[in-house]
C-alpha positions as CSV (number, residue, x, y, z in Angstrom):
1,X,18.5,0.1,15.2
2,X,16.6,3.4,15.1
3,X,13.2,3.7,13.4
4,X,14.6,5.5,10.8
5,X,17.0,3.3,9.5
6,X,14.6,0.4,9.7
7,X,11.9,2.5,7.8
8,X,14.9,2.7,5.4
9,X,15.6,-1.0,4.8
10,X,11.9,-1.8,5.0
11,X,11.1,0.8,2.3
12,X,14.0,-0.9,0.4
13,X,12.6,-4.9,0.8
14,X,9.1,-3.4,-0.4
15,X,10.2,-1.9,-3.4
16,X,11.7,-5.0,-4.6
17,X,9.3,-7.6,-3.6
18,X,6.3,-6.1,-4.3
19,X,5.7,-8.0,-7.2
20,X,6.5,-11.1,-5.0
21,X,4.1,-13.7,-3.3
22,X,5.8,-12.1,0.4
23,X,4.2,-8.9,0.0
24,X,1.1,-10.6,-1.7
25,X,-1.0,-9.9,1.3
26,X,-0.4,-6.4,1.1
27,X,-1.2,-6.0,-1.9
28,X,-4.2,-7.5,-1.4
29,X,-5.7,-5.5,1.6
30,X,-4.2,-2.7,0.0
31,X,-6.5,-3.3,-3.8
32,X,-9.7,-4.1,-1.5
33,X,-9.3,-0.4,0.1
34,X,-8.7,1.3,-3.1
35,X,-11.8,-0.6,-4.5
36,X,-13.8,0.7,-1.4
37,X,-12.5,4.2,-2.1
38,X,-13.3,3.8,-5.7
39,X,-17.2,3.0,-4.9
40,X,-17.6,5.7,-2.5
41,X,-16.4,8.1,-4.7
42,X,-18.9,6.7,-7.3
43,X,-21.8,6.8,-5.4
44,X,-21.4,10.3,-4.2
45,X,-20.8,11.1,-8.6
46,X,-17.0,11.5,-8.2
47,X,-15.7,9.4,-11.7
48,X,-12.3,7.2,-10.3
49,X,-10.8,7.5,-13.4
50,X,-11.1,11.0,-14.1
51,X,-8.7,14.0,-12.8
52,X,-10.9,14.9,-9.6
53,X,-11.4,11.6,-8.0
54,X,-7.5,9.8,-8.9
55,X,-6.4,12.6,-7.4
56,X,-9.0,12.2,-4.2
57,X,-7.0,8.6,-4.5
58,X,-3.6,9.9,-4.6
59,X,-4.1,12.0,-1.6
60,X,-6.4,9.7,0.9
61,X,-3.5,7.1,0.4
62,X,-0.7,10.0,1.2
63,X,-2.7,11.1,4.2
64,X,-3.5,6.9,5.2
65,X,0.8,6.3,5.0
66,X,1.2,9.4,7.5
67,X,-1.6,8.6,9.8
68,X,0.0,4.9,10.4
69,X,3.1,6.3,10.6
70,X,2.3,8.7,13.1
71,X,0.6,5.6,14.9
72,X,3.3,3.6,15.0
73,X,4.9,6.1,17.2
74,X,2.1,4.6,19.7
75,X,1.3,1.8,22.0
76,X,-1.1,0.2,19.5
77,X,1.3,0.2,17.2
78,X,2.0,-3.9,17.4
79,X,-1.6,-4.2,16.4
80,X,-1.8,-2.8,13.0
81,X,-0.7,-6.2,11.1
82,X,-4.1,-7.9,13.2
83,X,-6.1,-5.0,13.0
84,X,-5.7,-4.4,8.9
85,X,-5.6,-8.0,8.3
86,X,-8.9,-8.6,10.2
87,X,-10.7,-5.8,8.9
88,X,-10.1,-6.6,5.6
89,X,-11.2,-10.1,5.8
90,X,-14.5,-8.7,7.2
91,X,-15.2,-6.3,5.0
92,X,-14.3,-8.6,2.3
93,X,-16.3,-11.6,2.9
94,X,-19.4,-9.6,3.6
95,X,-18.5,-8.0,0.4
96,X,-18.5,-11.3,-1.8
97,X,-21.3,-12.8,0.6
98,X,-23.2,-9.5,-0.7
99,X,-21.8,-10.3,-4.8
100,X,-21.9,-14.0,-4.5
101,X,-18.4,-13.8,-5.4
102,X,-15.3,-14.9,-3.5
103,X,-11.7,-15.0,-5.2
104,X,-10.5,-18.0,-3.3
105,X,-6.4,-16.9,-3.9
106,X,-7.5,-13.5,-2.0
107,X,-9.1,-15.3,1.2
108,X,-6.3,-17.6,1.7
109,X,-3.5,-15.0,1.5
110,X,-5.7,-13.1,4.3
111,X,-5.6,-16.3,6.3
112,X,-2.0,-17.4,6.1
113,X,-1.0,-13.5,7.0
114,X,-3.2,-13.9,10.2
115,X,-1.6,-17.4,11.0
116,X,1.5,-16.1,11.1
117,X,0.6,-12.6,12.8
118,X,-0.9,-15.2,15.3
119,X,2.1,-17.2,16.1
120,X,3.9,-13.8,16.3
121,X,2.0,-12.4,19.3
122,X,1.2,-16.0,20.8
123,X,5.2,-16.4,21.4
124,X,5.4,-12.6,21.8
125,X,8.3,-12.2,19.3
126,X,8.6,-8.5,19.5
127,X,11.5,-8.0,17.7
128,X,10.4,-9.8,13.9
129,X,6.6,-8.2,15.1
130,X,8.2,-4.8,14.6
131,X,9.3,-5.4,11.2
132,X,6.4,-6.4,9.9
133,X,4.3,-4.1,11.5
134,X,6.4,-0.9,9.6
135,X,6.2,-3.4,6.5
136,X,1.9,-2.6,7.3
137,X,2.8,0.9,8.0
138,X,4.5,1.8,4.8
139,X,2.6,-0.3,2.3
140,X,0.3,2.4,1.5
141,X,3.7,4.7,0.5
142,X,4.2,1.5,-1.4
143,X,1.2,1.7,-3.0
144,X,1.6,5.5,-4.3
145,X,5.0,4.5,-5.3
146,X,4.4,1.7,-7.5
147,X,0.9,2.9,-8.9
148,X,2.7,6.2,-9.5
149,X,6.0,5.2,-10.6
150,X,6.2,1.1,-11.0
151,X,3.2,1.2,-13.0
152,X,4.1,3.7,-15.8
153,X,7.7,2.6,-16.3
154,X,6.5,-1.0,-16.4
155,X,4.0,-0.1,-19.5
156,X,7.0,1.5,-21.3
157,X,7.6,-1.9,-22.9
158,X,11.2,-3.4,-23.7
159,X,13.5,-3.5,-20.9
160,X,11.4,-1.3,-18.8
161,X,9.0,-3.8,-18.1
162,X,11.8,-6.2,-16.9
163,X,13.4,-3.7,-14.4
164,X,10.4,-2.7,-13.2
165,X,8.5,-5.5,-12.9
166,X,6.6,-4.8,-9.9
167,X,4.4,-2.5,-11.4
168,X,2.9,-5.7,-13.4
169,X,1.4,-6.5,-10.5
170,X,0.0,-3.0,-9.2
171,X,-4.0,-2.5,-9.8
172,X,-3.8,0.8,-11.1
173,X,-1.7,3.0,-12.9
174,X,-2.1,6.5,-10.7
175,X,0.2,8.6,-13.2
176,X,-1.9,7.7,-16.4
177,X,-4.5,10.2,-15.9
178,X,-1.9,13.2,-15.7
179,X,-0.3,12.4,-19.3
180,X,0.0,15.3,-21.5
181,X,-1.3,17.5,-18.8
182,X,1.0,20.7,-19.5
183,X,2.6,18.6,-21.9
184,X,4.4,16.6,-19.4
185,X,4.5,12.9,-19.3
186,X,2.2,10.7,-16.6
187,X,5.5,9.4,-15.3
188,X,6.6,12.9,-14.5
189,X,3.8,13.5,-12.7
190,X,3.8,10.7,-10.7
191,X,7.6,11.2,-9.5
192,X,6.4,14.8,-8.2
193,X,3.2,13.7,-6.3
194,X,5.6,10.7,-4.8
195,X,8.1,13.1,-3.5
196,X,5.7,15.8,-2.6
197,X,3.1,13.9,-0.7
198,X,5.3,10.8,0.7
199,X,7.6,13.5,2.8
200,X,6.1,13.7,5.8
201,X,6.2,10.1,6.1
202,X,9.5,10.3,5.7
203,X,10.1,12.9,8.7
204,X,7.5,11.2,11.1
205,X,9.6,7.9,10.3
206,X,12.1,9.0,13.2
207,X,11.5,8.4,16.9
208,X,9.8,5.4,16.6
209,X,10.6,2.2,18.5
210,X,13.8,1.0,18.1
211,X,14.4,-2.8,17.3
């Protein structure tokens, strides 16, 4: 199967499992880096919430989806899964060591996606490796997606919130800050900066491994 098409039916499984315990480690790496991005934008007087800095977010998390796609063109590319998972385990317990708090559920979703990354490499099962390695590499387009579309059509209430509910489960809701800006919904918004910013991710997706 070529990369393409794989990035295809990957991009697919995310978007409706997201809100789903599979993709809960995902999600989870993928809310400690936003919340890292947040507090360096705080300390250096950059507001998260305010036009400048979700828009800083928007964009480091376009530039993060193309930079692992362009490494997954790579021979490091089977080392993403391990090498996100890890790191974010660090960076997390020294974090709640630091706080002297530690959510529990967070920890052992970390520790069950490194089990099975570890029985993946230990029996060298390159094929299924492959998969989830682009199911690493495009979570951060999952990410924009869902805080920039999910999200807002998930707070619309009725049976918006049914179809979409994945965006019950996103940590923030990218689009809100744009509402009303020239009179034009948040959800507008976000469906333009989704397109926009998520197309070179789409183009690098080809002439990848094939598997």
């Amino acid at each position: 199967m070529r990369s393409e098409e794989r990035a295809g039916i990957v991009a697919v499984i995310l978007l409706f499992l997201w809100g789903t315990l599979i993709t809960e480690p995902l999600r989870v790496i993928l809310d400690i880096f936003c919340e890292l991005l947040t507090g360096s934008l705080s300390r250096i007087g950059i507001a998260a919430d305010g036009y400048v800095g979700n828009s800083l977010i928007i964009l480091v998390f376009a530039l993060l989806s193309l930079g692992m796609t362009v490494i997954s063109k790579t021979a490091v590319s089977d080392y993403i899964p391990c090498i996100m998972g890890c790191f974010t385990l660090g960076i997390y317990l020294i974090r709640a060591l630091v706080n002297g708090s530690l959510e529990y559920p967070k920890v052992i979703s970390l520790v069950i996606l490194l089990i099975i990354l570890a029985v993946l490499y230990f029996l060298s099962l390159s094929k299924p490796l492959l998969w989830v390695t682009d199911l690493f590499v495009y979570s951060p387009a999952m990410f924009l997606v869902a805080g920039l579309i999910l999200k807002p059509l998930w707070k619309m209430s009725g049976i918006m919130s049914v179809l979409f509910y994945s965006g019950r489960f996103q940590s923030v809701d990218l689009a809100e800050r744009y509402s009303a800006l020239l009179k034009l919904p948040g959800i507008v918004w976000g469906i333009f900066f989704s397109i926009i910013l998520l197309l070179p991710t789409a183009y690098y997706s080809a002439g990848r491994k094939k598997g």
